[in-house]
N, C-alpha and C positions, 0 to 999 in steps of 0.2 A: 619446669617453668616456675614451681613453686619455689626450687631453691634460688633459685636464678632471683626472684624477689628480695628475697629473704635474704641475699648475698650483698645486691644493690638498692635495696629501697631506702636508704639515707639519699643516695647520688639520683636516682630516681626522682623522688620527690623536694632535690633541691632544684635538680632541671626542670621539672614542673614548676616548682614556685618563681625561678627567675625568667622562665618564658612565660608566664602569666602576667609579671611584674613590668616586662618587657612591650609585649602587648596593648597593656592597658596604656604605657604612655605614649603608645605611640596612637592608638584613639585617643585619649583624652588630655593630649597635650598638658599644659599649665596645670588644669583642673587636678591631674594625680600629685599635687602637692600635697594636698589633705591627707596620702600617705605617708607622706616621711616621717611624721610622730612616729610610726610601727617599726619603720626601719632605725630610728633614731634609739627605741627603747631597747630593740637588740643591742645594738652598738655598744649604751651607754650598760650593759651588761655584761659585753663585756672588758671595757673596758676598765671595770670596776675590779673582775677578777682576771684580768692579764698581769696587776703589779707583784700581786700573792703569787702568783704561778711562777714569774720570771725568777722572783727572787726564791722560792724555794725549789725550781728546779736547776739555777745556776749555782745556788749557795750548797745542796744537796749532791751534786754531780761532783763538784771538786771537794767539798766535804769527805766525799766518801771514797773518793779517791786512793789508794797505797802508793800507787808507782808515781811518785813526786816529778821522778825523771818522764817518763810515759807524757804527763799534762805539760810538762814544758816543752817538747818537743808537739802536743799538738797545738801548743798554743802558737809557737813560732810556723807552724805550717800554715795553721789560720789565716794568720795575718800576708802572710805572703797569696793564699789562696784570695783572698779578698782584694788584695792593692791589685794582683794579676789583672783577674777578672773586669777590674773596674776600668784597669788601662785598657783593657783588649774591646770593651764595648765605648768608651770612647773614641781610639784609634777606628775601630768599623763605621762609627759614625762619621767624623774627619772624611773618610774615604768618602762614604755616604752623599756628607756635603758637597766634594769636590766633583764628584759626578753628577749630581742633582742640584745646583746652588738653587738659595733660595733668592730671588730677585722682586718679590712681592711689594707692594708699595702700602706699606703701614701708616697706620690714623694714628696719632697719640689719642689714648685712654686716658679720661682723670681717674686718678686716685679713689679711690671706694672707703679705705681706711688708712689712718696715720701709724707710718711706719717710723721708728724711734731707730736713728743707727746709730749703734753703741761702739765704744773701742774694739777694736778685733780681740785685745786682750779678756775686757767685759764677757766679751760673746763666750770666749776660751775657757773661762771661770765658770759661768753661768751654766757650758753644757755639760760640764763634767762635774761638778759641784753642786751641792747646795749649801745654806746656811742655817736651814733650819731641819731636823730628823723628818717632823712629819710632811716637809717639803718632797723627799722622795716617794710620798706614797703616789704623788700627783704624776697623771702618764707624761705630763711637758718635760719631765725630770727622768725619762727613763731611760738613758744614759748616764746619770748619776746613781739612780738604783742597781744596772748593771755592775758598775763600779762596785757598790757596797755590798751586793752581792757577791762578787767576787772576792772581796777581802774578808767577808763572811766564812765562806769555805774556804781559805787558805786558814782563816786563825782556826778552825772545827778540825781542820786536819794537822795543825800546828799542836793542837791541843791533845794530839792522842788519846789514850783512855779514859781523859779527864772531861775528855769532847764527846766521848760516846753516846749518853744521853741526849745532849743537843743536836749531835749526825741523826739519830734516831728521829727524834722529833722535825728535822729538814724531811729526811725521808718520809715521814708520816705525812706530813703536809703537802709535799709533791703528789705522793697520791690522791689527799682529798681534792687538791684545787686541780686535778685531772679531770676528777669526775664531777667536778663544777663544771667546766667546761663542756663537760660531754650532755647535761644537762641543758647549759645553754643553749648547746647547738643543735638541741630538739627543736627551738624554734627557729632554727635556719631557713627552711623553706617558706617562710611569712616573714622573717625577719628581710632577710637579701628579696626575696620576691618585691616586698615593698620600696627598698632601695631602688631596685632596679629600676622600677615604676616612675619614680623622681630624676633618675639620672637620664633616662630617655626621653621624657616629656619634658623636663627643665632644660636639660644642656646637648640633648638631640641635635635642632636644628641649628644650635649655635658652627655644629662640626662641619659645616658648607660653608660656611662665614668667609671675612678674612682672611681667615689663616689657614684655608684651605691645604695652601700648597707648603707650609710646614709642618699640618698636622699630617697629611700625607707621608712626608719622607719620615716622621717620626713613627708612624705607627707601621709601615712599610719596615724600615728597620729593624724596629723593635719584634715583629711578628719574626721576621727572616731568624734576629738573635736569640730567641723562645724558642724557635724549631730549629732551626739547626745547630744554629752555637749551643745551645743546654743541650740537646743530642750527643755531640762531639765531646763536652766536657762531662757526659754519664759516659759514653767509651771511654775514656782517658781512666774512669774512675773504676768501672767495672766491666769493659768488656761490651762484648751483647750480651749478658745478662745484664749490667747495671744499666743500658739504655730499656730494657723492658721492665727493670721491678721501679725504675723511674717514673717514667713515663703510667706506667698500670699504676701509680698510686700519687699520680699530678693532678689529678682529676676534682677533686673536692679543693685542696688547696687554689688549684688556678681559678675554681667558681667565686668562691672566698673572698680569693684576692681583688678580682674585678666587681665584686659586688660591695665592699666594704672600702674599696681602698685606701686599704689599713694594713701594710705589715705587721704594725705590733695585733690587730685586731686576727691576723692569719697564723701567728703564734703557736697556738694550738693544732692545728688541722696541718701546719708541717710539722711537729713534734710526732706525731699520729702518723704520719707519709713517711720521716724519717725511719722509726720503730719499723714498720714494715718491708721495709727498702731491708733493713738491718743494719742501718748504721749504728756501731756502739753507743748506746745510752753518754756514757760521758763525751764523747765527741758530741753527741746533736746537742743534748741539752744546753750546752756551751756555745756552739757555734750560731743554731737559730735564733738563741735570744739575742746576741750579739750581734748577729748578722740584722736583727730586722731592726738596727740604729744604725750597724757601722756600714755594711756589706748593701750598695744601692744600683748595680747594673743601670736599671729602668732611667734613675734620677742622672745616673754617670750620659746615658743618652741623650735623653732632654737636657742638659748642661749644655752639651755641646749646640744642641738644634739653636739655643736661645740664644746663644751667642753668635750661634749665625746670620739670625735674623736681625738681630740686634745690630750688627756690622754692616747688614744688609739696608736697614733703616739708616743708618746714619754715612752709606754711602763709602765704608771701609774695604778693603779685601780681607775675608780670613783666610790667607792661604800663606803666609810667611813664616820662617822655624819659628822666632822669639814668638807670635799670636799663639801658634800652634804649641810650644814647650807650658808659656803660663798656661793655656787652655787646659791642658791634661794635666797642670798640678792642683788647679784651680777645681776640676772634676771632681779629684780626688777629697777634696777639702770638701765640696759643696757634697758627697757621697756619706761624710763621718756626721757634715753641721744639719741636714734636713734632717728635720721629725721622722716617726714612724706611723705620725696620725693623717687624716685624711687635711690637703691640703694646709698641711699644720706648719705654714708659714713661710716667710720669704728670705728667708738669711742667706740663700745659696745666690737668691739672683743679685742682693747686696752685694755679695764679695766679689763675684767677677766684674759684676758693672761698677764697681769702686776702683776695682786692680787696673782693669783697660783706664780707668779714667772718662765715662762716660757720664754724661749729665743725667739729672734725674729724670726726665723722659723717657731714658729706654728703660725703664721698670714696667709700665705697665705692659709692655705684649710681652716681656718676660712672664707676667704675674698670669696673664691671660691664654700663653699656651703652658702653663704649668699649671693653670685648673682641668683644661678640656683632655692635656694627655694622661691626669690623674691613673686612670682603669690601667692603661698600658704599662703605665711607668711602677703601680704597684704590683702587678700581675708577674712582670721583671726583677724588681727589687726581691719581694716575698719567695717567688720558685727558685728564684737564683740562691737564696740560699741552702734550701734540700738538697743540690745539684753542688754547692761549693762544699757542702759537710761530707758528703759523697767522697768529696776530691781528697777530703783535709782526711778524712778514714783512710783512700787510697796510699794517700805518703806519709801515714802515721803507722797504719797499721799491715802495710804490706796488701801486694796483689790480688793474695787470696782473704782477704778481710771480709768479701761477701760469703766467705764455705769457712770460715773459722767462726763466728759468731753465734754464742751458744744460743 
């Protein structure tokens, strides 16, 4: 019993702090606001130390790289692993609608805050760039840090002997801001406990509301795509072993994810999932950071739900090739342009409702079930990547990549 503690008492005492957190808001409704400072001071921790980690464990993975050919080959698997995935949980959902339509008769929402829409071009520059260096330190920029990251350990490894010192120094710093994190996420169990606290007392009741009947098919599907679709795509990757060392180390990640919903805020806790899984260091380190801006299952789902509703509101059919071809490319865009922060903005639901051509009304029950499916859609997004680095080891590294890995 004692080692059985000793094995689990991190996971333990996180399930303890988020059904405590859970609890309270469901007695003390509104009132458990007064926690969110607690939950907020976690977050804003690590949020601080997520931009250090990303860029020294993506700058340090390809840094230290040899096999030039090896990382191009898994970088082209990547991306095909991710565009796949993104189609395939769009396409389920499609089906999803066409079985379930939504026919609910929607209120317009005023606006809460002023949204600025910029040139598509603007938006293109803006998410991949910055103009100023210590602009990337900022999380709103961390697909531009990804970037610089990446060009970081291509020139360390460009630089051979003369890079050794600085590879060195990437490595060193990986490890510290590891155990930064690991540090942090002492206060996990009070940190997410108190979140939880807010998320159920604040926006609980809201989930019977209006949108009953598409937060239903959203979270319906998305459960279905969690268990079985991530199932099927750990066989593909490993077998029945790879569905069990998956699955046996989802467990903290998926708390994580739904308490923070925060990809980038989950970072860690899959870097930590992957390690143990045994996906080769340089594939995860690469793929998770990556994955938790470019690679968004969760967001590729609710893309679709919103545009149906949206269709639905304004009295359209979604069910024609041309709606249904822009929808799945439009996914895919709205999957690369969302944040990795907790509801950290609207640019996805801009693009399709620009592309269809719909007037500024249909924004708000866009805006409105893209806060309430938040928990689902990062819980999707964040596991979906453990689960695609999985895949991208399977067709990088061969078969047996779970029994070679030292």
């Amino acid at each position: 019993m004692n080692s059985f503690y000793k094995s689990y008492k991190g996971i333990i005492w996180l399930i303890a702090g988020i059904m405590a957190g859970s609890l309270a808001g469901l007695i003390f409704g509104d009132r458990v606001k007064v926690l969110k400072p607690i939950g907020e001071i976690f977050l804003n921790l690590l949020f601080t130390a997520v931009i250090p980690l990303v860029f020294f464990s993506i700058s340090s993975a390809i840094g230290g790289l040899k096999e030039t050919n090896k990382l191009s080959k898994m970088m082209a698997v990547m991306v095909l692993v991710f565009l796949s995935t993104v189609l395939i949980s769009a396409s389920l959902t499609i089906m999803a609608v066409r079985i379930f339509p939504v026919h609910e008769h929607m209120t317009n929402t005023p606006l809460t805050e002023t949204i600025v829409k910029k040139p598509f071009g603007d938006q293109i520059t803006q998410l991949l760039t910055t103009s100023e260096f210590f602009e990337l330190l900022s999380r709103k920029s961390m697909l531009a840090m990804i970037i610089f990251s990446v060009l970081t350990g291509f020139a360390t490894l460009r630089s051979g002997s003369y890079g050794a010192a600085f590879s060195n120094f990437l490595n060193a710093g990986n490890e510290v801001f590891k155990n930064v994190f690991i540090i942090i996420m002492k206060l996990a169990p009070l940190g997410l406990g108190a979140y939880f606290a807010y998320q159920v007392g604040v926006f609980g009741p809201q989930l019977f509301g209006t949108y009953a009947r598409s937060l239903g098919l959203y979270y319906g599907t998305g459960a279905f795509y969690f268990v079985v679709i991530f199932t099927l795509y750990a066989f593909v990757a490993g077998g029945m072993k790879g569905i069990k060392k998956y699955w046996n180390n989802n467990i903290i990640p998926s708390a994580t994810a739904i308490g923070t919903c925060s990809s980038i805020a989950n970072i860690p806790a899959n870097l930590d999932a992957a390690d143990k899984i045994g996906i080769p260091s340089y594939i995860a380190n690469v793929t998770i950071p990556l994955g938790a801006t470019l690679h968004k299952d969760g967001s590729s789902i609710s893309s679709i739900i919103k545009m149906a509703v949206v269709f639905a509101m304004f009295g359209k059919g979604f069910d024609n090739i041309e709606t249904i071809t822009i929808a799945l490319g439009m996914t895919v865009l709205v999957s690369i342009v969302e944040g990795g922060i907790p509801n950290g903005g609207y640019v996805g639901e801009l693009l399709f409702i620009s592309a269809y051509g719909f007037p500024p009304e249909a924004l708000p029950p866009a805006m409105i079930i893209g806060t309430l499916v938040d928990p689902m859609a990062t819980l999707l997004n964040s596991t979906g990547d453990t689960v695609a680095a999985m895949l991208v080891a399977r067709f990088t590294e061969g078969k047996n990549w779970l029994t070679t890995k030292a």
